[in-house]
N, C-alpha and C positions, 0 to 999 in steps of 0.2 A: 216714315218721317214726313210731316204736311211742309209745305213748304216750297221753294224753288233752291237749285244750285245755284249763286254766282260767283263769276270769275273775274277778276281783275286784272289787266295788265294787255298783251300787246296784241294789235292786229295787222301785220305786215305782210309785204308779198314774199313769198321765197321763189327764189331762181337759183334750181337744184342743178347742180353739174355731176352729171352721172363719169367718168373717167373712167376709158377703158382700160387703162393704163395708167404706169405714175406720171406723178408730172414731169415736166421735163423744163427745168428754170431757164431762161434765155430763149426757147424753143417752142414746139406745139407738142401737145399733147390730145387726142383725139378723147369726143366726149359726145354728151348726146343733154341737153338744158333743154329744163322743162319750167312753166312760172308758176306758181301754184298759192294757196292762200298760204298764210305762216303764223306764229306767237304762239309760243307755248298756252296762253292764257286764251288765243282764240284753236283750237288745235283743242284742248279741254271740252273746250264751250261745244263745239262741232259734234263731237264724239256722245259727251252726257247729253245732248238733247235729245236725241233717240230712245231715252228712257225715262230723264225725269223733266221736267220743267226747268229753265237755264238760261240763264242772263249774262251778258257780257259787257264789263265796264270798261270803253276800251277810249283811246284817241287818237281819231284816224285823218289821215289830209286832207281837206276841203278840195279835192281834186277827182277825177274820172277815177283812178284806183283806187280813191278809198269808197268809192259810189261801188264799184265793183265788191271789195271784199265786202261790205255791210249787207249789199244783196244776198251776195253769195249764202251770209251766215243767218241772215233771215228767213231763204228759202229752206236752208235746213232746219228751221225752227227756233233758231236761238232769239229770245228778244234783248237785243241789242240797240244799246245805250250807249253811243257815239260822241265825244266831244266831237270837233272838225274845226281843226285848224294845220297849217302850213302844209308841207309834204307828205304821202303816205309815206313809212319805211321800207325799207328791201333787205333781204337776208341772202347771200350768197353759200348754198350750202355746198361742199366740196365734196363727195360721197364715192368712199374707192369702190372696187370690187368687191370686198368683204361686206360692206353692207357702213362699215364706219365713217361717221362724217365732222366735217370742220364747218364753223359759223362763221360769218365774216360779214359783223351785223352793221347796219345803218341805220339805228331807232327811229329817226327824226321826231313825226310828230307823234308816235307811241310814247317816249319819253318825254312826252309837254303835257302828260295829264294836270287837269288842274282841280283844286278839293270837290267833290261830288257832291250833288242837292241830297237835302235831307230824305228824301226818299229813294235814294238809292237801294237802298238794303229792305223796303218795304214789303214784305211775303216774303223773304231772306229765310234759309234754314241751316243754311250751309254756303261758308264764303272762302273760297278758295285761291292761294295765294301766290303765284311762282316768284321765285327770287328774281328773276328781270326786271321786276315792276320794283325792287328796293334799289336799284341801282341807274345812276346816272337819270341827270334833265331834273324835271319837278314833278315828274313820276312818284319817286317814292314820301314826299310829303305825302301827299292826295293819299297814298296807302296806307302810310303810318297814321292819318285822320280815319279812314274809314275801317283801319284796326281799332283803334278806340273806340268809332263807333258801334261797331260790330260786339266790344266787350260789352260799350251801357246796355245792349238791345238782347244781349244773351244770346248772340248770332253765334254756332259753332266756326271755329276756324281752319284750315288745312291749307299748310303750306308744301310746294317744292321746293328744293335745295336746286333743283336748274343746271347750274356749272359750277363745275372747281373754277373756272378763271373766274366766274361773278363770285361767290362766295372767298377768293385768294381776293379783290379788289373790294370785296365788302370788310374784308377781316374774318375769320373763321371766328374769335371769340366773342366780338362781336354778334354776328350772326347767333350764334348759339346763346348768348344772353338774349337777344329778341328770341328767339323762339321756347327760350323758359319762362319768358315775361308774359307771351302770348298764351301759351298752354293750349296748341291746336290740338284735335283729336288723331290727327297724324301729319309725321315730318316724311316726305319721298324722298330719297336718295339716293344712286345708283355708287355703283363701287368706289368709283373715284372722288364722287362729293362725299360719302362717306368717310375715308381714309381723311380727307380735307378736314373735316369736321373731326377726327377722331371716336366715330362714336362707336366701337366697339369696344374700345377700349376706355371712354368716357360716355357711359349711356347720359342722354338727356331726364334730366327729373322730372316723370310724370307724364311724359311725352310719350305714345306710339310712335315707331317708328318703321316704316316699310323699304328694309336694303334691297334694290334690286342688281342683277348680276350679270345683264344679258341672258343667255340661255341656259344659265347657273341658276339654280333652285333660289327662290326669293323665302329673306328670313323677317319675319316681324317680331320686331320684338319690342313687347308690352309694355306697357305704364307700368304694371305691377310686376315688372321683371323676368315674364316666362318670354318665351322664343319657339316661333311656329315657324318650322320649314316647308315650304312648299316646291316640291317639283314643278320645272316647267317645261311643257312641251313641245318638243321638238318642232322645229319650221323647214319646212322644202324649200330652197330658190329665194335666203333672205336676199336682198338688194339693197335695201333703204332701211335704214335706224332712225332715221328724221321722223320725230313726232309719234314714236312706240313709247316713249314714257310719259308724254301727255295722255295718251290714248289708254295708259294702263292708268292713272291718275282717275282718268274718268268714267270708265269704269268698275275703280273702288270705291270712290266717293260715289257712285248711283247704287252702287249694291248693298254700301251701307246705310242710303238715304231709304233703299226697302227694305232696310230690314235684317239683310242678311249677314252671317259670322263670318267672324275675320279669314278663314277659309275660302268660303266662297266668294267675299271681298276679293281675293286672290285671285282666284283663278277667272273669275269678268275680268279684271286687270289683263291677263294673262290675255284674253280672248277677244278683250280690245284689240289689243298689242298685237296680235297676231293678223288683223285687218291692214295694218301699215307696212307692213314689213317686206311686201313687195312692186309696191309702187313707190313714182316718184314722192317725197315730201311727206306732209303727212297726210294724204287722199288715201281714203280710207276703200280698201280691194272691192273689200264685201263683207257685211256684216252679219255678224254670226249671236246667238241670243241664246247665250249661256249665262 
Protein backbone atom coordinates (compact mmCIF):
# COMPACT_ATOMS: atom_id res chain seq x y z
CA UNK A 1 0.00 0.00 0.00
CA UNK A 2 1.83 3.48 -1.32
CA UNK A 3 1.44 5.90 1.14
CA UNK A 4 2.40 6.87 4.93
CA UNK A 5 0.66 5.66 8.35
CA UNK A 6 -0.84 8.49 10.61
CA UNK A 7 -1.76 8.57 13.97
CA UNK A 8 -3.61 11.01 15.86
CA UNK A 9 -3.92 11.60 19.38
CA UNK A 10 -1.49 11.84 22.51
CA UNK A 11 2.18 12.53 23.23
CA UNK A 12 2.76 12.38 26.87
CA UNK A 13 5.35 11.50 29.41
CA UNK A 14 4.73 8.29 31.48
CA UNK A 15 6.10 7.86 35.03
CA UNK A 16 5.82 4.08 35.33
CA UNK A 17 5.74 2.81 39.05
CA UNK A 18 6.84 -0.77 38.95
CA UNK A 19 5.43 -2.12 42.84
CA UNK A 20 7.00 -4.71 44.44
CA UNK A 21 4.36 -5.18 46.27
CA UNK A 22 0.57 -4.13 46.89
CA UNK A 23 0.10 -1.04 47.82
CA UNK A 24 -0.44 -0.21 51.14
CA UNK A 25 -3.10 2.92 51.68
CA UNK A 26 -2.04 5.43 54.38
CA UNK A 27 1.58 3.71 54.15
CA UNK A 28 4.74 2.87 51.86
CA UNK A 29 4.80 0.55 49.54
CA UNK A 30 8.27 -0.12 47.93
CA UNK A 31 8.69 0.49 43.98
CA UNK A 32 11.16 1.28 41.47
CA UNK A 33 9.73 4.67 38.73
CA UNK A 34 10.98 5.07 35.56
CA UNK A 35 9.89 8.29 33.04
CA UNK A 36 9.43 7.30 29.80
CA UNK A 37 7.65 8.63 26.44
CA UNK A 38 3.80 7.63 26.59
CA UNK A 39 0.20 8.06 24.21
CA UNK A 40 -1.14 5.40 22.91
CA UNK A 41 -1.16 7.44 19.53
CA UNK A 42 2.49 8.17 20.09
CA UNK A 43 3.52 4.53 21.41
CA UNK A 44 1.91 3.46 17.59
CA UNK A 45 3.80 6.03 15.78
CA UNK A 46 7.20 4.71 17.51
CA UNK A 47 6.63 1.10 16.84
CA UNK A 48 5.08 1.49 12.85
CA UNK A 49 8.08 3.69 11.85
CA UNK A 50 10.45 0.87 11.70
CA UNK A 51 8.67 -0.42 8.78
CA UNK A 52 6.54 1.98 7.03
CA UNK A 53 6.62 5.70 6.71
CA UNK A 54 4.56 7.40 9.90
CA UNK A 55 3.34 10.64 11.01
CA UNK A 56 2.19 11.80 14.16
CA UNK A 57 -0.61 14.49 14.81
CA UNK A 58 -0.13 15.22 18.21
CA UNK A 59 -0.31 18.47 20.88
CA UNK A 60 2.35 18.75 22.94
CA UNK A 61 3.48 21.79 25.68
CA UNK A 62 5.50 24.50 24.51
CA UNK A 63 7.84 23.39 27.24
CA UNK A 64 11.52 21.35 27.63
CA UNK A 65 9.29 18.08 27.93
CA UNK A 66 7.47 18.45 25.01
CA UNK A 67 10.97 19.51 23.15
CA UNK A 68 12.20 16.20 24.61
CA UNK A 69 9.28 13.80 23.53
CA UNK A 70 9.11 15.28 19.67
CA UNK A 71 12.94 14.69 19.53
CA UNK A 72 12.79 11.57 20.95
CA UNK A 73 10.01 10.50 18.26
CA UNK A 74 11.78 12.20 15.42
CA UNK A 75 15.00 10.44 15.96
CA UNK A 76 12.98 7.26 15.70
CA UNK A 77 11.69 8.31 12.46
CA UNK A 78 8.48 9.41 12.99
CA UNK A 79 7.49 12.86 11.21
CA UNK A 80 5.94 14.53 13.65
CA UNK A 81 3.45 17.29 13.41
CA UNK A 82 3.31 19.17 16.91
CA UNK A 83 0.75 21.76 17.71
CA UNK A 84 2.63 23.51 21.04
CA UNK A 85 0.85 24.85 23.42
CA UNK A 86 0.59 25.05 27.48
CA UNK A 87 1.78 21.90 29.51
CA UNK A 88 3.27 18.63 28.28
CA UNK A 89 0.84 15.76 29.92
CA UNK A 90 2.04 12.93 32.27
CA UNK A 91 0.47 9.54 32.80
CA UNK A 92 1.11 7.77 36.06
CA UNK A 93 1.25 4.09 35.21
CA UNK A 94 0.78 1.89 38.45
CA UNK A 95 2.20 -1.78 37.14
CA UNK A 96 1.96 -4.79 39.79
CA UNK A 97 3.85 -7.79 39.51
CA UNK A 98 1.93 -9.67 37.08
CA UNK A 99 2.73 -7.32 34.48
CA UNK A 100 -1.05 -5.45 34.83
CA UNK A 101 -1.45 -1.80 35.01
CA UNK A 102 -3.68 1.39 36.16
CA UNK A 103 -3.45 4.96 34.20
CA UNK A 104 -3.83 7.81 36.18
CA UNK A 105 -3.78 10.32 33.21
CA UNK A 106 -3.11 14.08 33.19
CA UNK A 107 -3.89 15.07 29.28
CA UNK A 108 -3.19 18.59 29.53
CA UNK A 109 -2.10 19.91 26.33
CA UNK A 110 -2.69 16.34 24.47
CA UNK A 111 -6.34 17.14 24.91
CA UNK A 112 -6.15 21.09 23.55
CA UNK A 113 -5.54 19.71 19.89
CA UNK A 114 -6.90 22.15 17.73
CA UNK A 115 -8.70 21.38 13.83
CA UNK A 116 -5.58 20.43 11.60
CA UNK A 117 -4.24 22.39 8.21
CA UNK A 118 -5.49 21.02 5.17
CA UNK A 119 -2.50 18.99 4.52
CA UNK A 120 -2.44 17.06 7.39
CA UNK A 121 -3.46 13.88 5.74
CA UNK A 122 -1.48 14.73 2.49
CA UNK A 123 0.50 11.11 1.15
CA UNK A 124 -2.07 9.68 3.95
CA UNK A 125 -2.94 5.78 3.24
CA UNK A 126 -3.95 4.93 6.37
CA UNK A 127 -5.12 7.07 9.59
CA UNK A 128 -5.23 5.71 12.70
CA UNK A 129 -7.44 6.41 15.56
CA UNK A 130 -7.30 5.61 19.44
CA UNK A 131 -10.29 6.46 21.49
CA UNK A 132 -8.19 8.98 23.93
CA UNK A 133 -8.20 11.43 21.15
CA UNK A 134 -12.55 11.26 21.20
CA UNK A 135 -12.48 12.06 24.64
CA UNK A 136 -12.28 15.05 26.77
CA UNK A 137 -10.66 18.94 26.03
CA UNK A 138 -10.97 20.02 22.17
CA UNK A 139 -9.17 16.98 21.16
CA UNK A 140 -11.97 15.19 19.88
CA UNK A 141 -13.50 17.98 17.50
CA UNK A 142 -10.02 18.28 15.72
CA UNK A 143 -10.64 14.20 15.20
CA UNK A 144 -14.15 14.08 14.27
CA UNK A 145 -12.95 16.99 11.36
CA UNK A 146 -10.12 15.01 10.32
CA UNK A 147 -12.50 11.92 10.31
CA UNK A 148 -14.43 13.54 7.70
CA UNK A 149 -11.63 14.67 6.15
CA UNK A 150 -10.11 11.51 5.98
CA UNK A 151 -13.73 10.05 4.30
CA UNK A 152 -13.76 13.03 1.37
CA UNK A 153 -9.96 12.08 0.51
CA UNK A 154 -10.71 8.22 0.73
CA UNK A 155 -8.09 7.87 3.46
CA UNK A 156 -8.62 4.20 5.11
CA UNK A 157 -9.42 4.46 8.85
CA UNK A 158 -8.52 2.28 12.04
CA UNK A 159 -9.52 2.90 15.08
CA UNK A 160 -8.72 1.48 18.94
CA UNK A 161 -11.35 1.05 21.48
CA UNK A 162 -8.41 2.12 24.24
CA UNK A 163 -10.34 1.76 27.62
CA UNK A 164 -13.52 0.48 29.14
CA UNK A 165 -13.35 3.60 31.43
CA UNK A 166 -12.98 6.01 27.99
CA UNK A 167 -15.40 4.02 26.11
CA UNK A 168 -18.15 3.73 29.79
CA UNK A 169 -17.50 7.83 29.71
CA UNK A 170 -17.84 8.00 25.98
CA UNK A 171 -21.18 5.85 25.92
CA UNK A 172 -20.69 2.42 24.62
CA UNK A 173 -23.67 2.93 22.06
CA UNK A 174 -22.50 5.84 21.14
CA UNK A 175 -19.20 4.81 20.37
CA UNK A 176 -20.38 1.86 18.26
CA UNK A 177 -22.72 4.10 16.21
CA UNK A 178 -19.36 6.25 15.34
CA UNK A 179 -17.62 3.45 14.46
CA UNK A 180 -20.58 2.01 11.98
CA UNK A 181 -20.71 5.69 10.61
CA UNK A 182 -16.77 5.46 10.07
CA UNK A 183 -16.53 1.94 8.60
CA UNK A 184 -12.67 1.54 9.61
CA UNK A 185 -10.98 -1.40 8.13
CA UNK A 186 -10.51 -2.56 11.74
CA UNK A 187 -11.89 -1.95 15.33
CA UNK A 188 -8.88 -3.24 18.32
CA UNK A 189 -10.20 -4.29 21.33
CA UNK A 190 -9.00 -6.25 24.16
CA UNK A 191 -11.28 -8.26 26.40
CA UNK A 192 -12.75 -5.87 28.42
CA UNK A 193 -13.49 -3.14 25.85
CA UNK A 194 -14.87 -5.85 24.04
CA UNK A 195 -17.45 -7.06 26.83
CA UNK A 196 -17.96 -2.87 27.07
CA UNK A 197 -18.92 -2.82 23.64
CA UNK A 198 -20.81 -6.17 23.43
CA UNK A 199 -19.59 -7.23 20.44
CA UNK A 200 -19.63 -10.81 20.51
CA UNK A 201 -22.64 -10.94 21.05
CA UNK A 202 -23.59 -7.76 18.81
CA UNK A 203 -20.92 -7.84 15.87
CA UNK A 204 -20.44 -4.36 14.41
CA UNK A 205 -21.76 -4.11 10.55
CA UNK A 206 -19.25 -4.33 8.19
CA UNK A 207 -16.38 -3.64 10.52
CA UNK A 208 -13.29 -6.11 11.16
CA UNK A 209 -12.61 -6.58 14.23
CA UNK A 210 -9.43 -7.79 16.13
CA UNK A 211 -10.34 -9.22 20.15
CA UNK A 212 -7.26 -9.32 21.85
CA UNK A 213 -6.89 -11.48 25.23
CA UNK A 214 -3.63 -11.15 26.66
CA UNK A 215 -1.77 -14.38 26.21
CA UNK A 216 -5.29 -15.93 25.20
CA UNK A 217 -5.44 -16.68 21.35
CA UNK A 218 -6.47 -13.35 19.48
CA UNK A 219 -9.92 -13.93 17.24
CA UNK A 220 -10.68 -11.57 14.20
CA UNK A 221 -13.52 -11.51 13.22
CA UNK A 222 -14.53 -10.37 9.63
CA UNK A 223 -16.83 -7.90 7.91
CA UNK A 224 -18.12 -10.90 6.08
CA UNK A 225 -18.78 -12.88 9.34
CA UNK A 226 -15.90 -15.68 9.36
CA UNK A 227 -13.63 -15.66 12.64
CA UNK A 228 -9.81 -16.41 12.57
CA UNK A 229 -8.25 -17.69 15.74
CA UNK A 230 -4.86 -17.24 16.15
CA UNK A 231 -2.60 -18.63 18.93
CA UNK A 232 -0.20 -16.55 20.82
CA UNK A 233 3.02 -17.05 22.04
CA UNK A 234 4.06 -17.62 24.95
CA UNK A 235 6.42 -14.73 26.91
CA UNK A 236 9.31 -15.41 29.61
CA UNK A 237 9.61 -12.65 32.63
CA UNK A 238 6.20 -10.47 31.40
CA UNK A 239 6.72 -7.24 33.67
CA UNK A 240 5.02 -4.43 31.75
CA UNK A 241 1.64 -4.58 29.72
CA UNK A 242 1.87 -0.73 29.17
CA UNK A 243 2.02 0.00 25.48
CA UNK A 244 1.60 -4.12 24.18
CA UNK A 245 -1.69 -3.12 22.47
CA UNK A 246 -0.37 -0.01 20.87
CA UNK A 247 2.68 -1.96 19.67
CA UNK A 248 0.32 -4.94 18.47
CA UNK A 249 -1.81 -2.00 16.60
CA UNK A 250 1.22 -1.23 14.82
CA UNK A 251 2.32 -3.90 13.89
CA UNK A 252 -1.02 -4.79 12.06
CA UNK A 253 -1.67 -1.83 10.62
CA UNK A 254 2.32 -2.10 8.80
CA UNK A 255 1.61 -5.59 7.90
CA UNK A 256 -1.50 -4.77 6.29
CA UNK A 257 -0.01 -1.58 4.69
CA UNK A 258 2.45 -4.50 2.92
CA UNK A 259 0.50 -6.48 2.02
CA UNK A 260 0.01 -9.13 4.12
CA UNK A 261 -3.23 -11.58 5.27
CA UNK A 262 -5.12 -11.21 8.16
CA UNK A 263 -2.92 -14.02 9.66
CA UNK A 264 0.27 -12.74 9.36
CA UNK A 265 -1.36 -9.18 10.32
CA UNK A 266 -1.56 -11.18 13.60
CA UNK A 267 1.15 -12.57 14.33
CA UNK A 268 3.62 -8.85 13.70
CA UNK A 269 0.99 -7.77 16.13
CA UNK A 270 1.84 -10.45 18.30
CA UNK A 271 5.74 -9.87 17.77
CA UNK A 272 5.38 -6.28 18.17
CA UNK A 273 3.78 -6.90 21.58
CA UNK A 274 6.32 -9.22 22.45
CA UNK A 275 9.12 -6.23 22.38
CA UNK A 276 7.16 -4.33 25.26
CA UNK A 277 6.44 -6.80 27.64
CA UNK A 278 9.43 -6.63 29.59
CA UNK A 279 10.54 -3.19 30.05
CA UNK A 280 9.36 -0.22 31.71
CA UNK A 281 6.29 1.48 29.65
CA UNK A 282 6.16 1.14 26.37
CA UNK A 283 10.23 1.05 25.30
CA UNK A 284 10.35 -1.23 23.07
CA UNK A 285 13.35 -4.53 24.45
CA UNK A 286 14.38 -5.37 21.04
CA UNK A 287 13.03 -5.57 17.99
CA UNK A 288 12.17 -8.63 16.27
CA UNK A 289 11.20 -8.64 12.06
CA UNK A 290 8.52 -11.03 11.73
Amino acid sequence: MPGCLAVVGDLVEDVVVWLDGPLRPGSDAPAQVFRCRGGSAANVAAVAAARVPTRLLTCVGADPLGDRLVAELTAAGVDVRAQRRGRTGSVVVLVERSGERTFLPDRAAAADLEPLPPDALDGVALLHVPAYGLSGGRTPAAVQALLHDAAARGVEVSIDASSWAVLRALGPQRFRELVERVRPVVLFANADEAGELDLRARPLTGVTVVLKDGPRPTTVLGSDGSALVVPVEPVDGVRDSTGAGDAFAAGWLSARMDGLGPRARVERGHARARTVLTSPGAAVQEQEHA
